[in-house]
C-alpha positions in Angstrom: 0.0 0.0 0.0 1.4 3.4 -0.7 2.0 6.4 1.8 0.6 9.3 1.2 4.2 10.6 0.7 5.0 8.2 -1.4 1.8 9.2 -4.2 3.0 12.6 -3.5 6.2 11.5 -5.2 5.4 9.4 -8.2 2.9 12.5 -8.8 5.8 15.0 -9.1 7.6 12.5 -10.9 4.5 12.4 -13.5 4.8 16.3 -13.6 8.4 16.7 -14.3 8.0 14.2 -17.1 5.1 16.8 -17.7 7.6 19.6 -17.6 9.8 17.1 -20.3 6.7 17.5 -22.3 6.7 20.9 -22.5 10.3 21.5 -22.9 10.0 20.1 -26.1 6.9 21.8 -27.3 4.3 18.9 -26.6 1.3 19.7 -24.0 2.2 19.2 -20.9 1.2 15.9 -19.5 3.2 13.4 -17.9 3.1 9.9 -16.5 4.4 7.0 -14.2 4.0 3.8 -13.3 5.4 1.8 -10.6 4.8 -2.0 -9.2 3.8 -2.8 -5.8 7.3 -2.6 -4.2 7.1 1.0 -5.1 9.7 0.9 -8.0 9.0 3.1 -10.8 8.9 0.7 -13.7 7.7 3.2 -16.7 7.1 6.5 -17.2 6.3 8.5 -20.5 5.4 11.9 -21.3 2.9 13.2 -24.6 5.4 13.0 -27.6 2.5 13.1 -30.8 3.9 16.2 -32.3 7.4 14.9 -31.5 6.9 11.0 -33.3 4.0 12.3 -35.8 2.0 9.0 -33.8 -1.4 9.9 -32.7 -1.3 6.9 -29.9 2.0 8.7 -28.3 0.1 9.7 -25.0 2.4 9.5 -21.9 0.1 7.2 -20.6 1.0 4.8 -23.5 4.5 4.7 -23.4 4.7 4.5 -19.7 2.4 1.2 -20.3 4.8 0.0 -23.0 7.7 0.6 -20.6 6.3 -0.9 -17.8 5.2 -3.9 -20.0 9.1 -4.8 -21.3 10.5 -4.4 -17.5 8.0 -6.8 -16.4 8.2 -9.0 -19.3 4.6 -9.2 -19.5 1.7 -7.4 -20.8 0.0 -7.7 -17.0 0.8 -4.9 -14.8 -1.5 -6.3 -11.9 -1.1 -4.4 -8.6 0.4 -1.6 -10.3 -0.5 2.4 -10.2 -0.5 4.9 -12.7 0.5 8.4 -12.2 -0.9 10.7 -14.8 -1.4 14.8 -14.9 -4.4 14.7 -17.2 -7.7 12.3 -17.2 -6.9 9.0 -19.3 -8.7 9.8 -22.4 -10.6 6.6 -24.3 -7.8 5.2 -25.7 -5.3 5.4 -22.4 -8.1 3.9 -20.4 -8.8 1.3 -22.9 -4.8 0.1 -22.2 -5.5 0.9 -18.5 -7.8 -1.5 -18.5 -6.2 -4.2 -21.2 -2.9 -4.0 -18.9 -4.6 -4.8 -15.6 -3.6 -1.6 -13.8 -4.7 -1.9 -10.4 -4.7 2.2 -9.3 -5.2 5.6 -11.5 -4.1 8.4 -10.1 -4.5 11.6 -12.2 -4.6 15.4 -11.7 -6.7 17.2 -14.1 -10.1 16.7 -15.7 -10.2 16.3 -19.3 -13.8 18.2 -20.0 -13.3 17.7 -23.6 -11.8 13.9 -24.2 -11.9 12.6 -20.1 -12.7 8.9 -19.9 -12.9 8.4 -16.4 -16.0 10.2 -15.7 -15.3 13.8 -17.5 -16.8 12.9 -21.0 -17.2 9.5 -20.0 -16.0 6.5 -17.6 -14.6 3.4 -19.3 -12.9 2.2 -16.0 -17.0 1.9 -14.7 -18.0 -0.3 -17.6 -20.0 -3.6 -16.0 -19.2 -5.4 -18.8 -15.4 -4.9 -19.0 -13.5 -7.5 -17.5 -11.3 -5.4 -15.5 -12.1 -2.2 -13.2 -9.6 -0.1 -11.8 -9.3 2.2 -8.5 -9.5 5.9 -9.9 -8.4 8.7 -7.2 -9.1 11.9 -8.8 -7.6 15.1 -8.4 -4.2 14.7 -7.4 -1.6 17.8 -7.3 -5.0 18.9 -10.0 -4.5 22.7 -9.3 -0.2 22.3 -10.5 -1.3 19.6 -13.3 -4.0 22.2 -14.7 -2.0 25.3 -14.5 0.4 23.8 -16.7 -2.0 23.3 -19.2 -3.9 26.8 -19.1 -0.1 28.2 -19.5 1.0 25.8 -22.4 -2.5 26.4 -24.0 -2.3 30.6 -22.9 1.5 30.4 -24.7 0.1 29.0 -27.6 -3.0 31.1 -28.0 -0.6 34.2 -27.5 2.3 33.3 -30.4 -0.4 32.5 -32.7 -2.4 35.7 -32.4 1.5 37.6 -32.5 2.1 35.9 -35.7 -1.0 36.7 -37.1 -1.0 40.6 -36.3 3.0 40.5 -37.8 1.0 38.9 -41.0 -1.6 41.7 -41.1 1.4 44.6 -40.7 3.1 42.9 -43.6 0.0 43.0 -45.7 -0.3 46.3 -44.8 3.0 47.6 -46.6 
């Protein structure tokens, strides 16, 4: 069973590969996965932009990490720390992988699949269910993304008034 410290940890861990994210012009999320001795066995952070591969969620590579330092596909008793709501394909692997506890930080109001937009882990039929805790470090995890998003929003509407000045001439 983890501490209270010790989900305070792998979250901070899932916001610095967050941070990774960010760095390298991806939205900020971030996460990590670690077995029930506590050992972070996989983390990832979003690289679509980066790999031009729509399924590069950090979720998903954390998954695939976790996956070849087990050896196995199963990641029973293990717990995912994640900055951002699973969307529907994260929480489909969730699931598929046999991840015992989600952790995550921010909603997802526009692609959430653990109760935002919709909850896959809460499917009857779906042979698996995992342990969601909800809003973990969400204030730090959220700001990150209203900054990324804010920085974005900001270049884009500096590039367009530099357009309209050189139209001008």
């Amino acid at each position: 069973m983890l501490s209270s410290d010790d989900k305070k940890k792998y979250m901070q861990l899932a916001i610095e590969q967050a941070k990774t994210a960010e760095k390298q012009g991806e939205v900020p999320i971030g996460a990590v996965i670690v077995d029930p001795d506590g050992q972070v066995i996989g983390k990832g952070y979003n690289r679509r932009e980066l790999d031009e591969d729509a399924t590069q969620h950090a979720e998903m590579i954390a998954i695939k990490e976790a996956c070849k330092h087990l050896g196995m596909w199963r990641l029973i008793d293990c717990s995912l720390f994640v900055t951002l709501e699973p969307c529907p394909m994260c929480a489909g692997a969730i699931i598929n992988a046999r991840i015992k506890d989600v952790y995550f930080g921010a909603l997802d109001p526009k692609a959430g699949a653990a109760g935002s937009v919709i909850d896959l882990f809460a499917v009857e039929k779906f042979n698996h269910h995992p342990r969601v805790i909800r809003g973990l470090f969400k204030e730090q995890s959220s700001q990150m993304l209203k900054d990324f998003f804010r920085a974005i929003r900001q270049k884009q509407k500096l590039t367009k008034l530099q357009q309209d000045g050189s139209q001008k001439d």
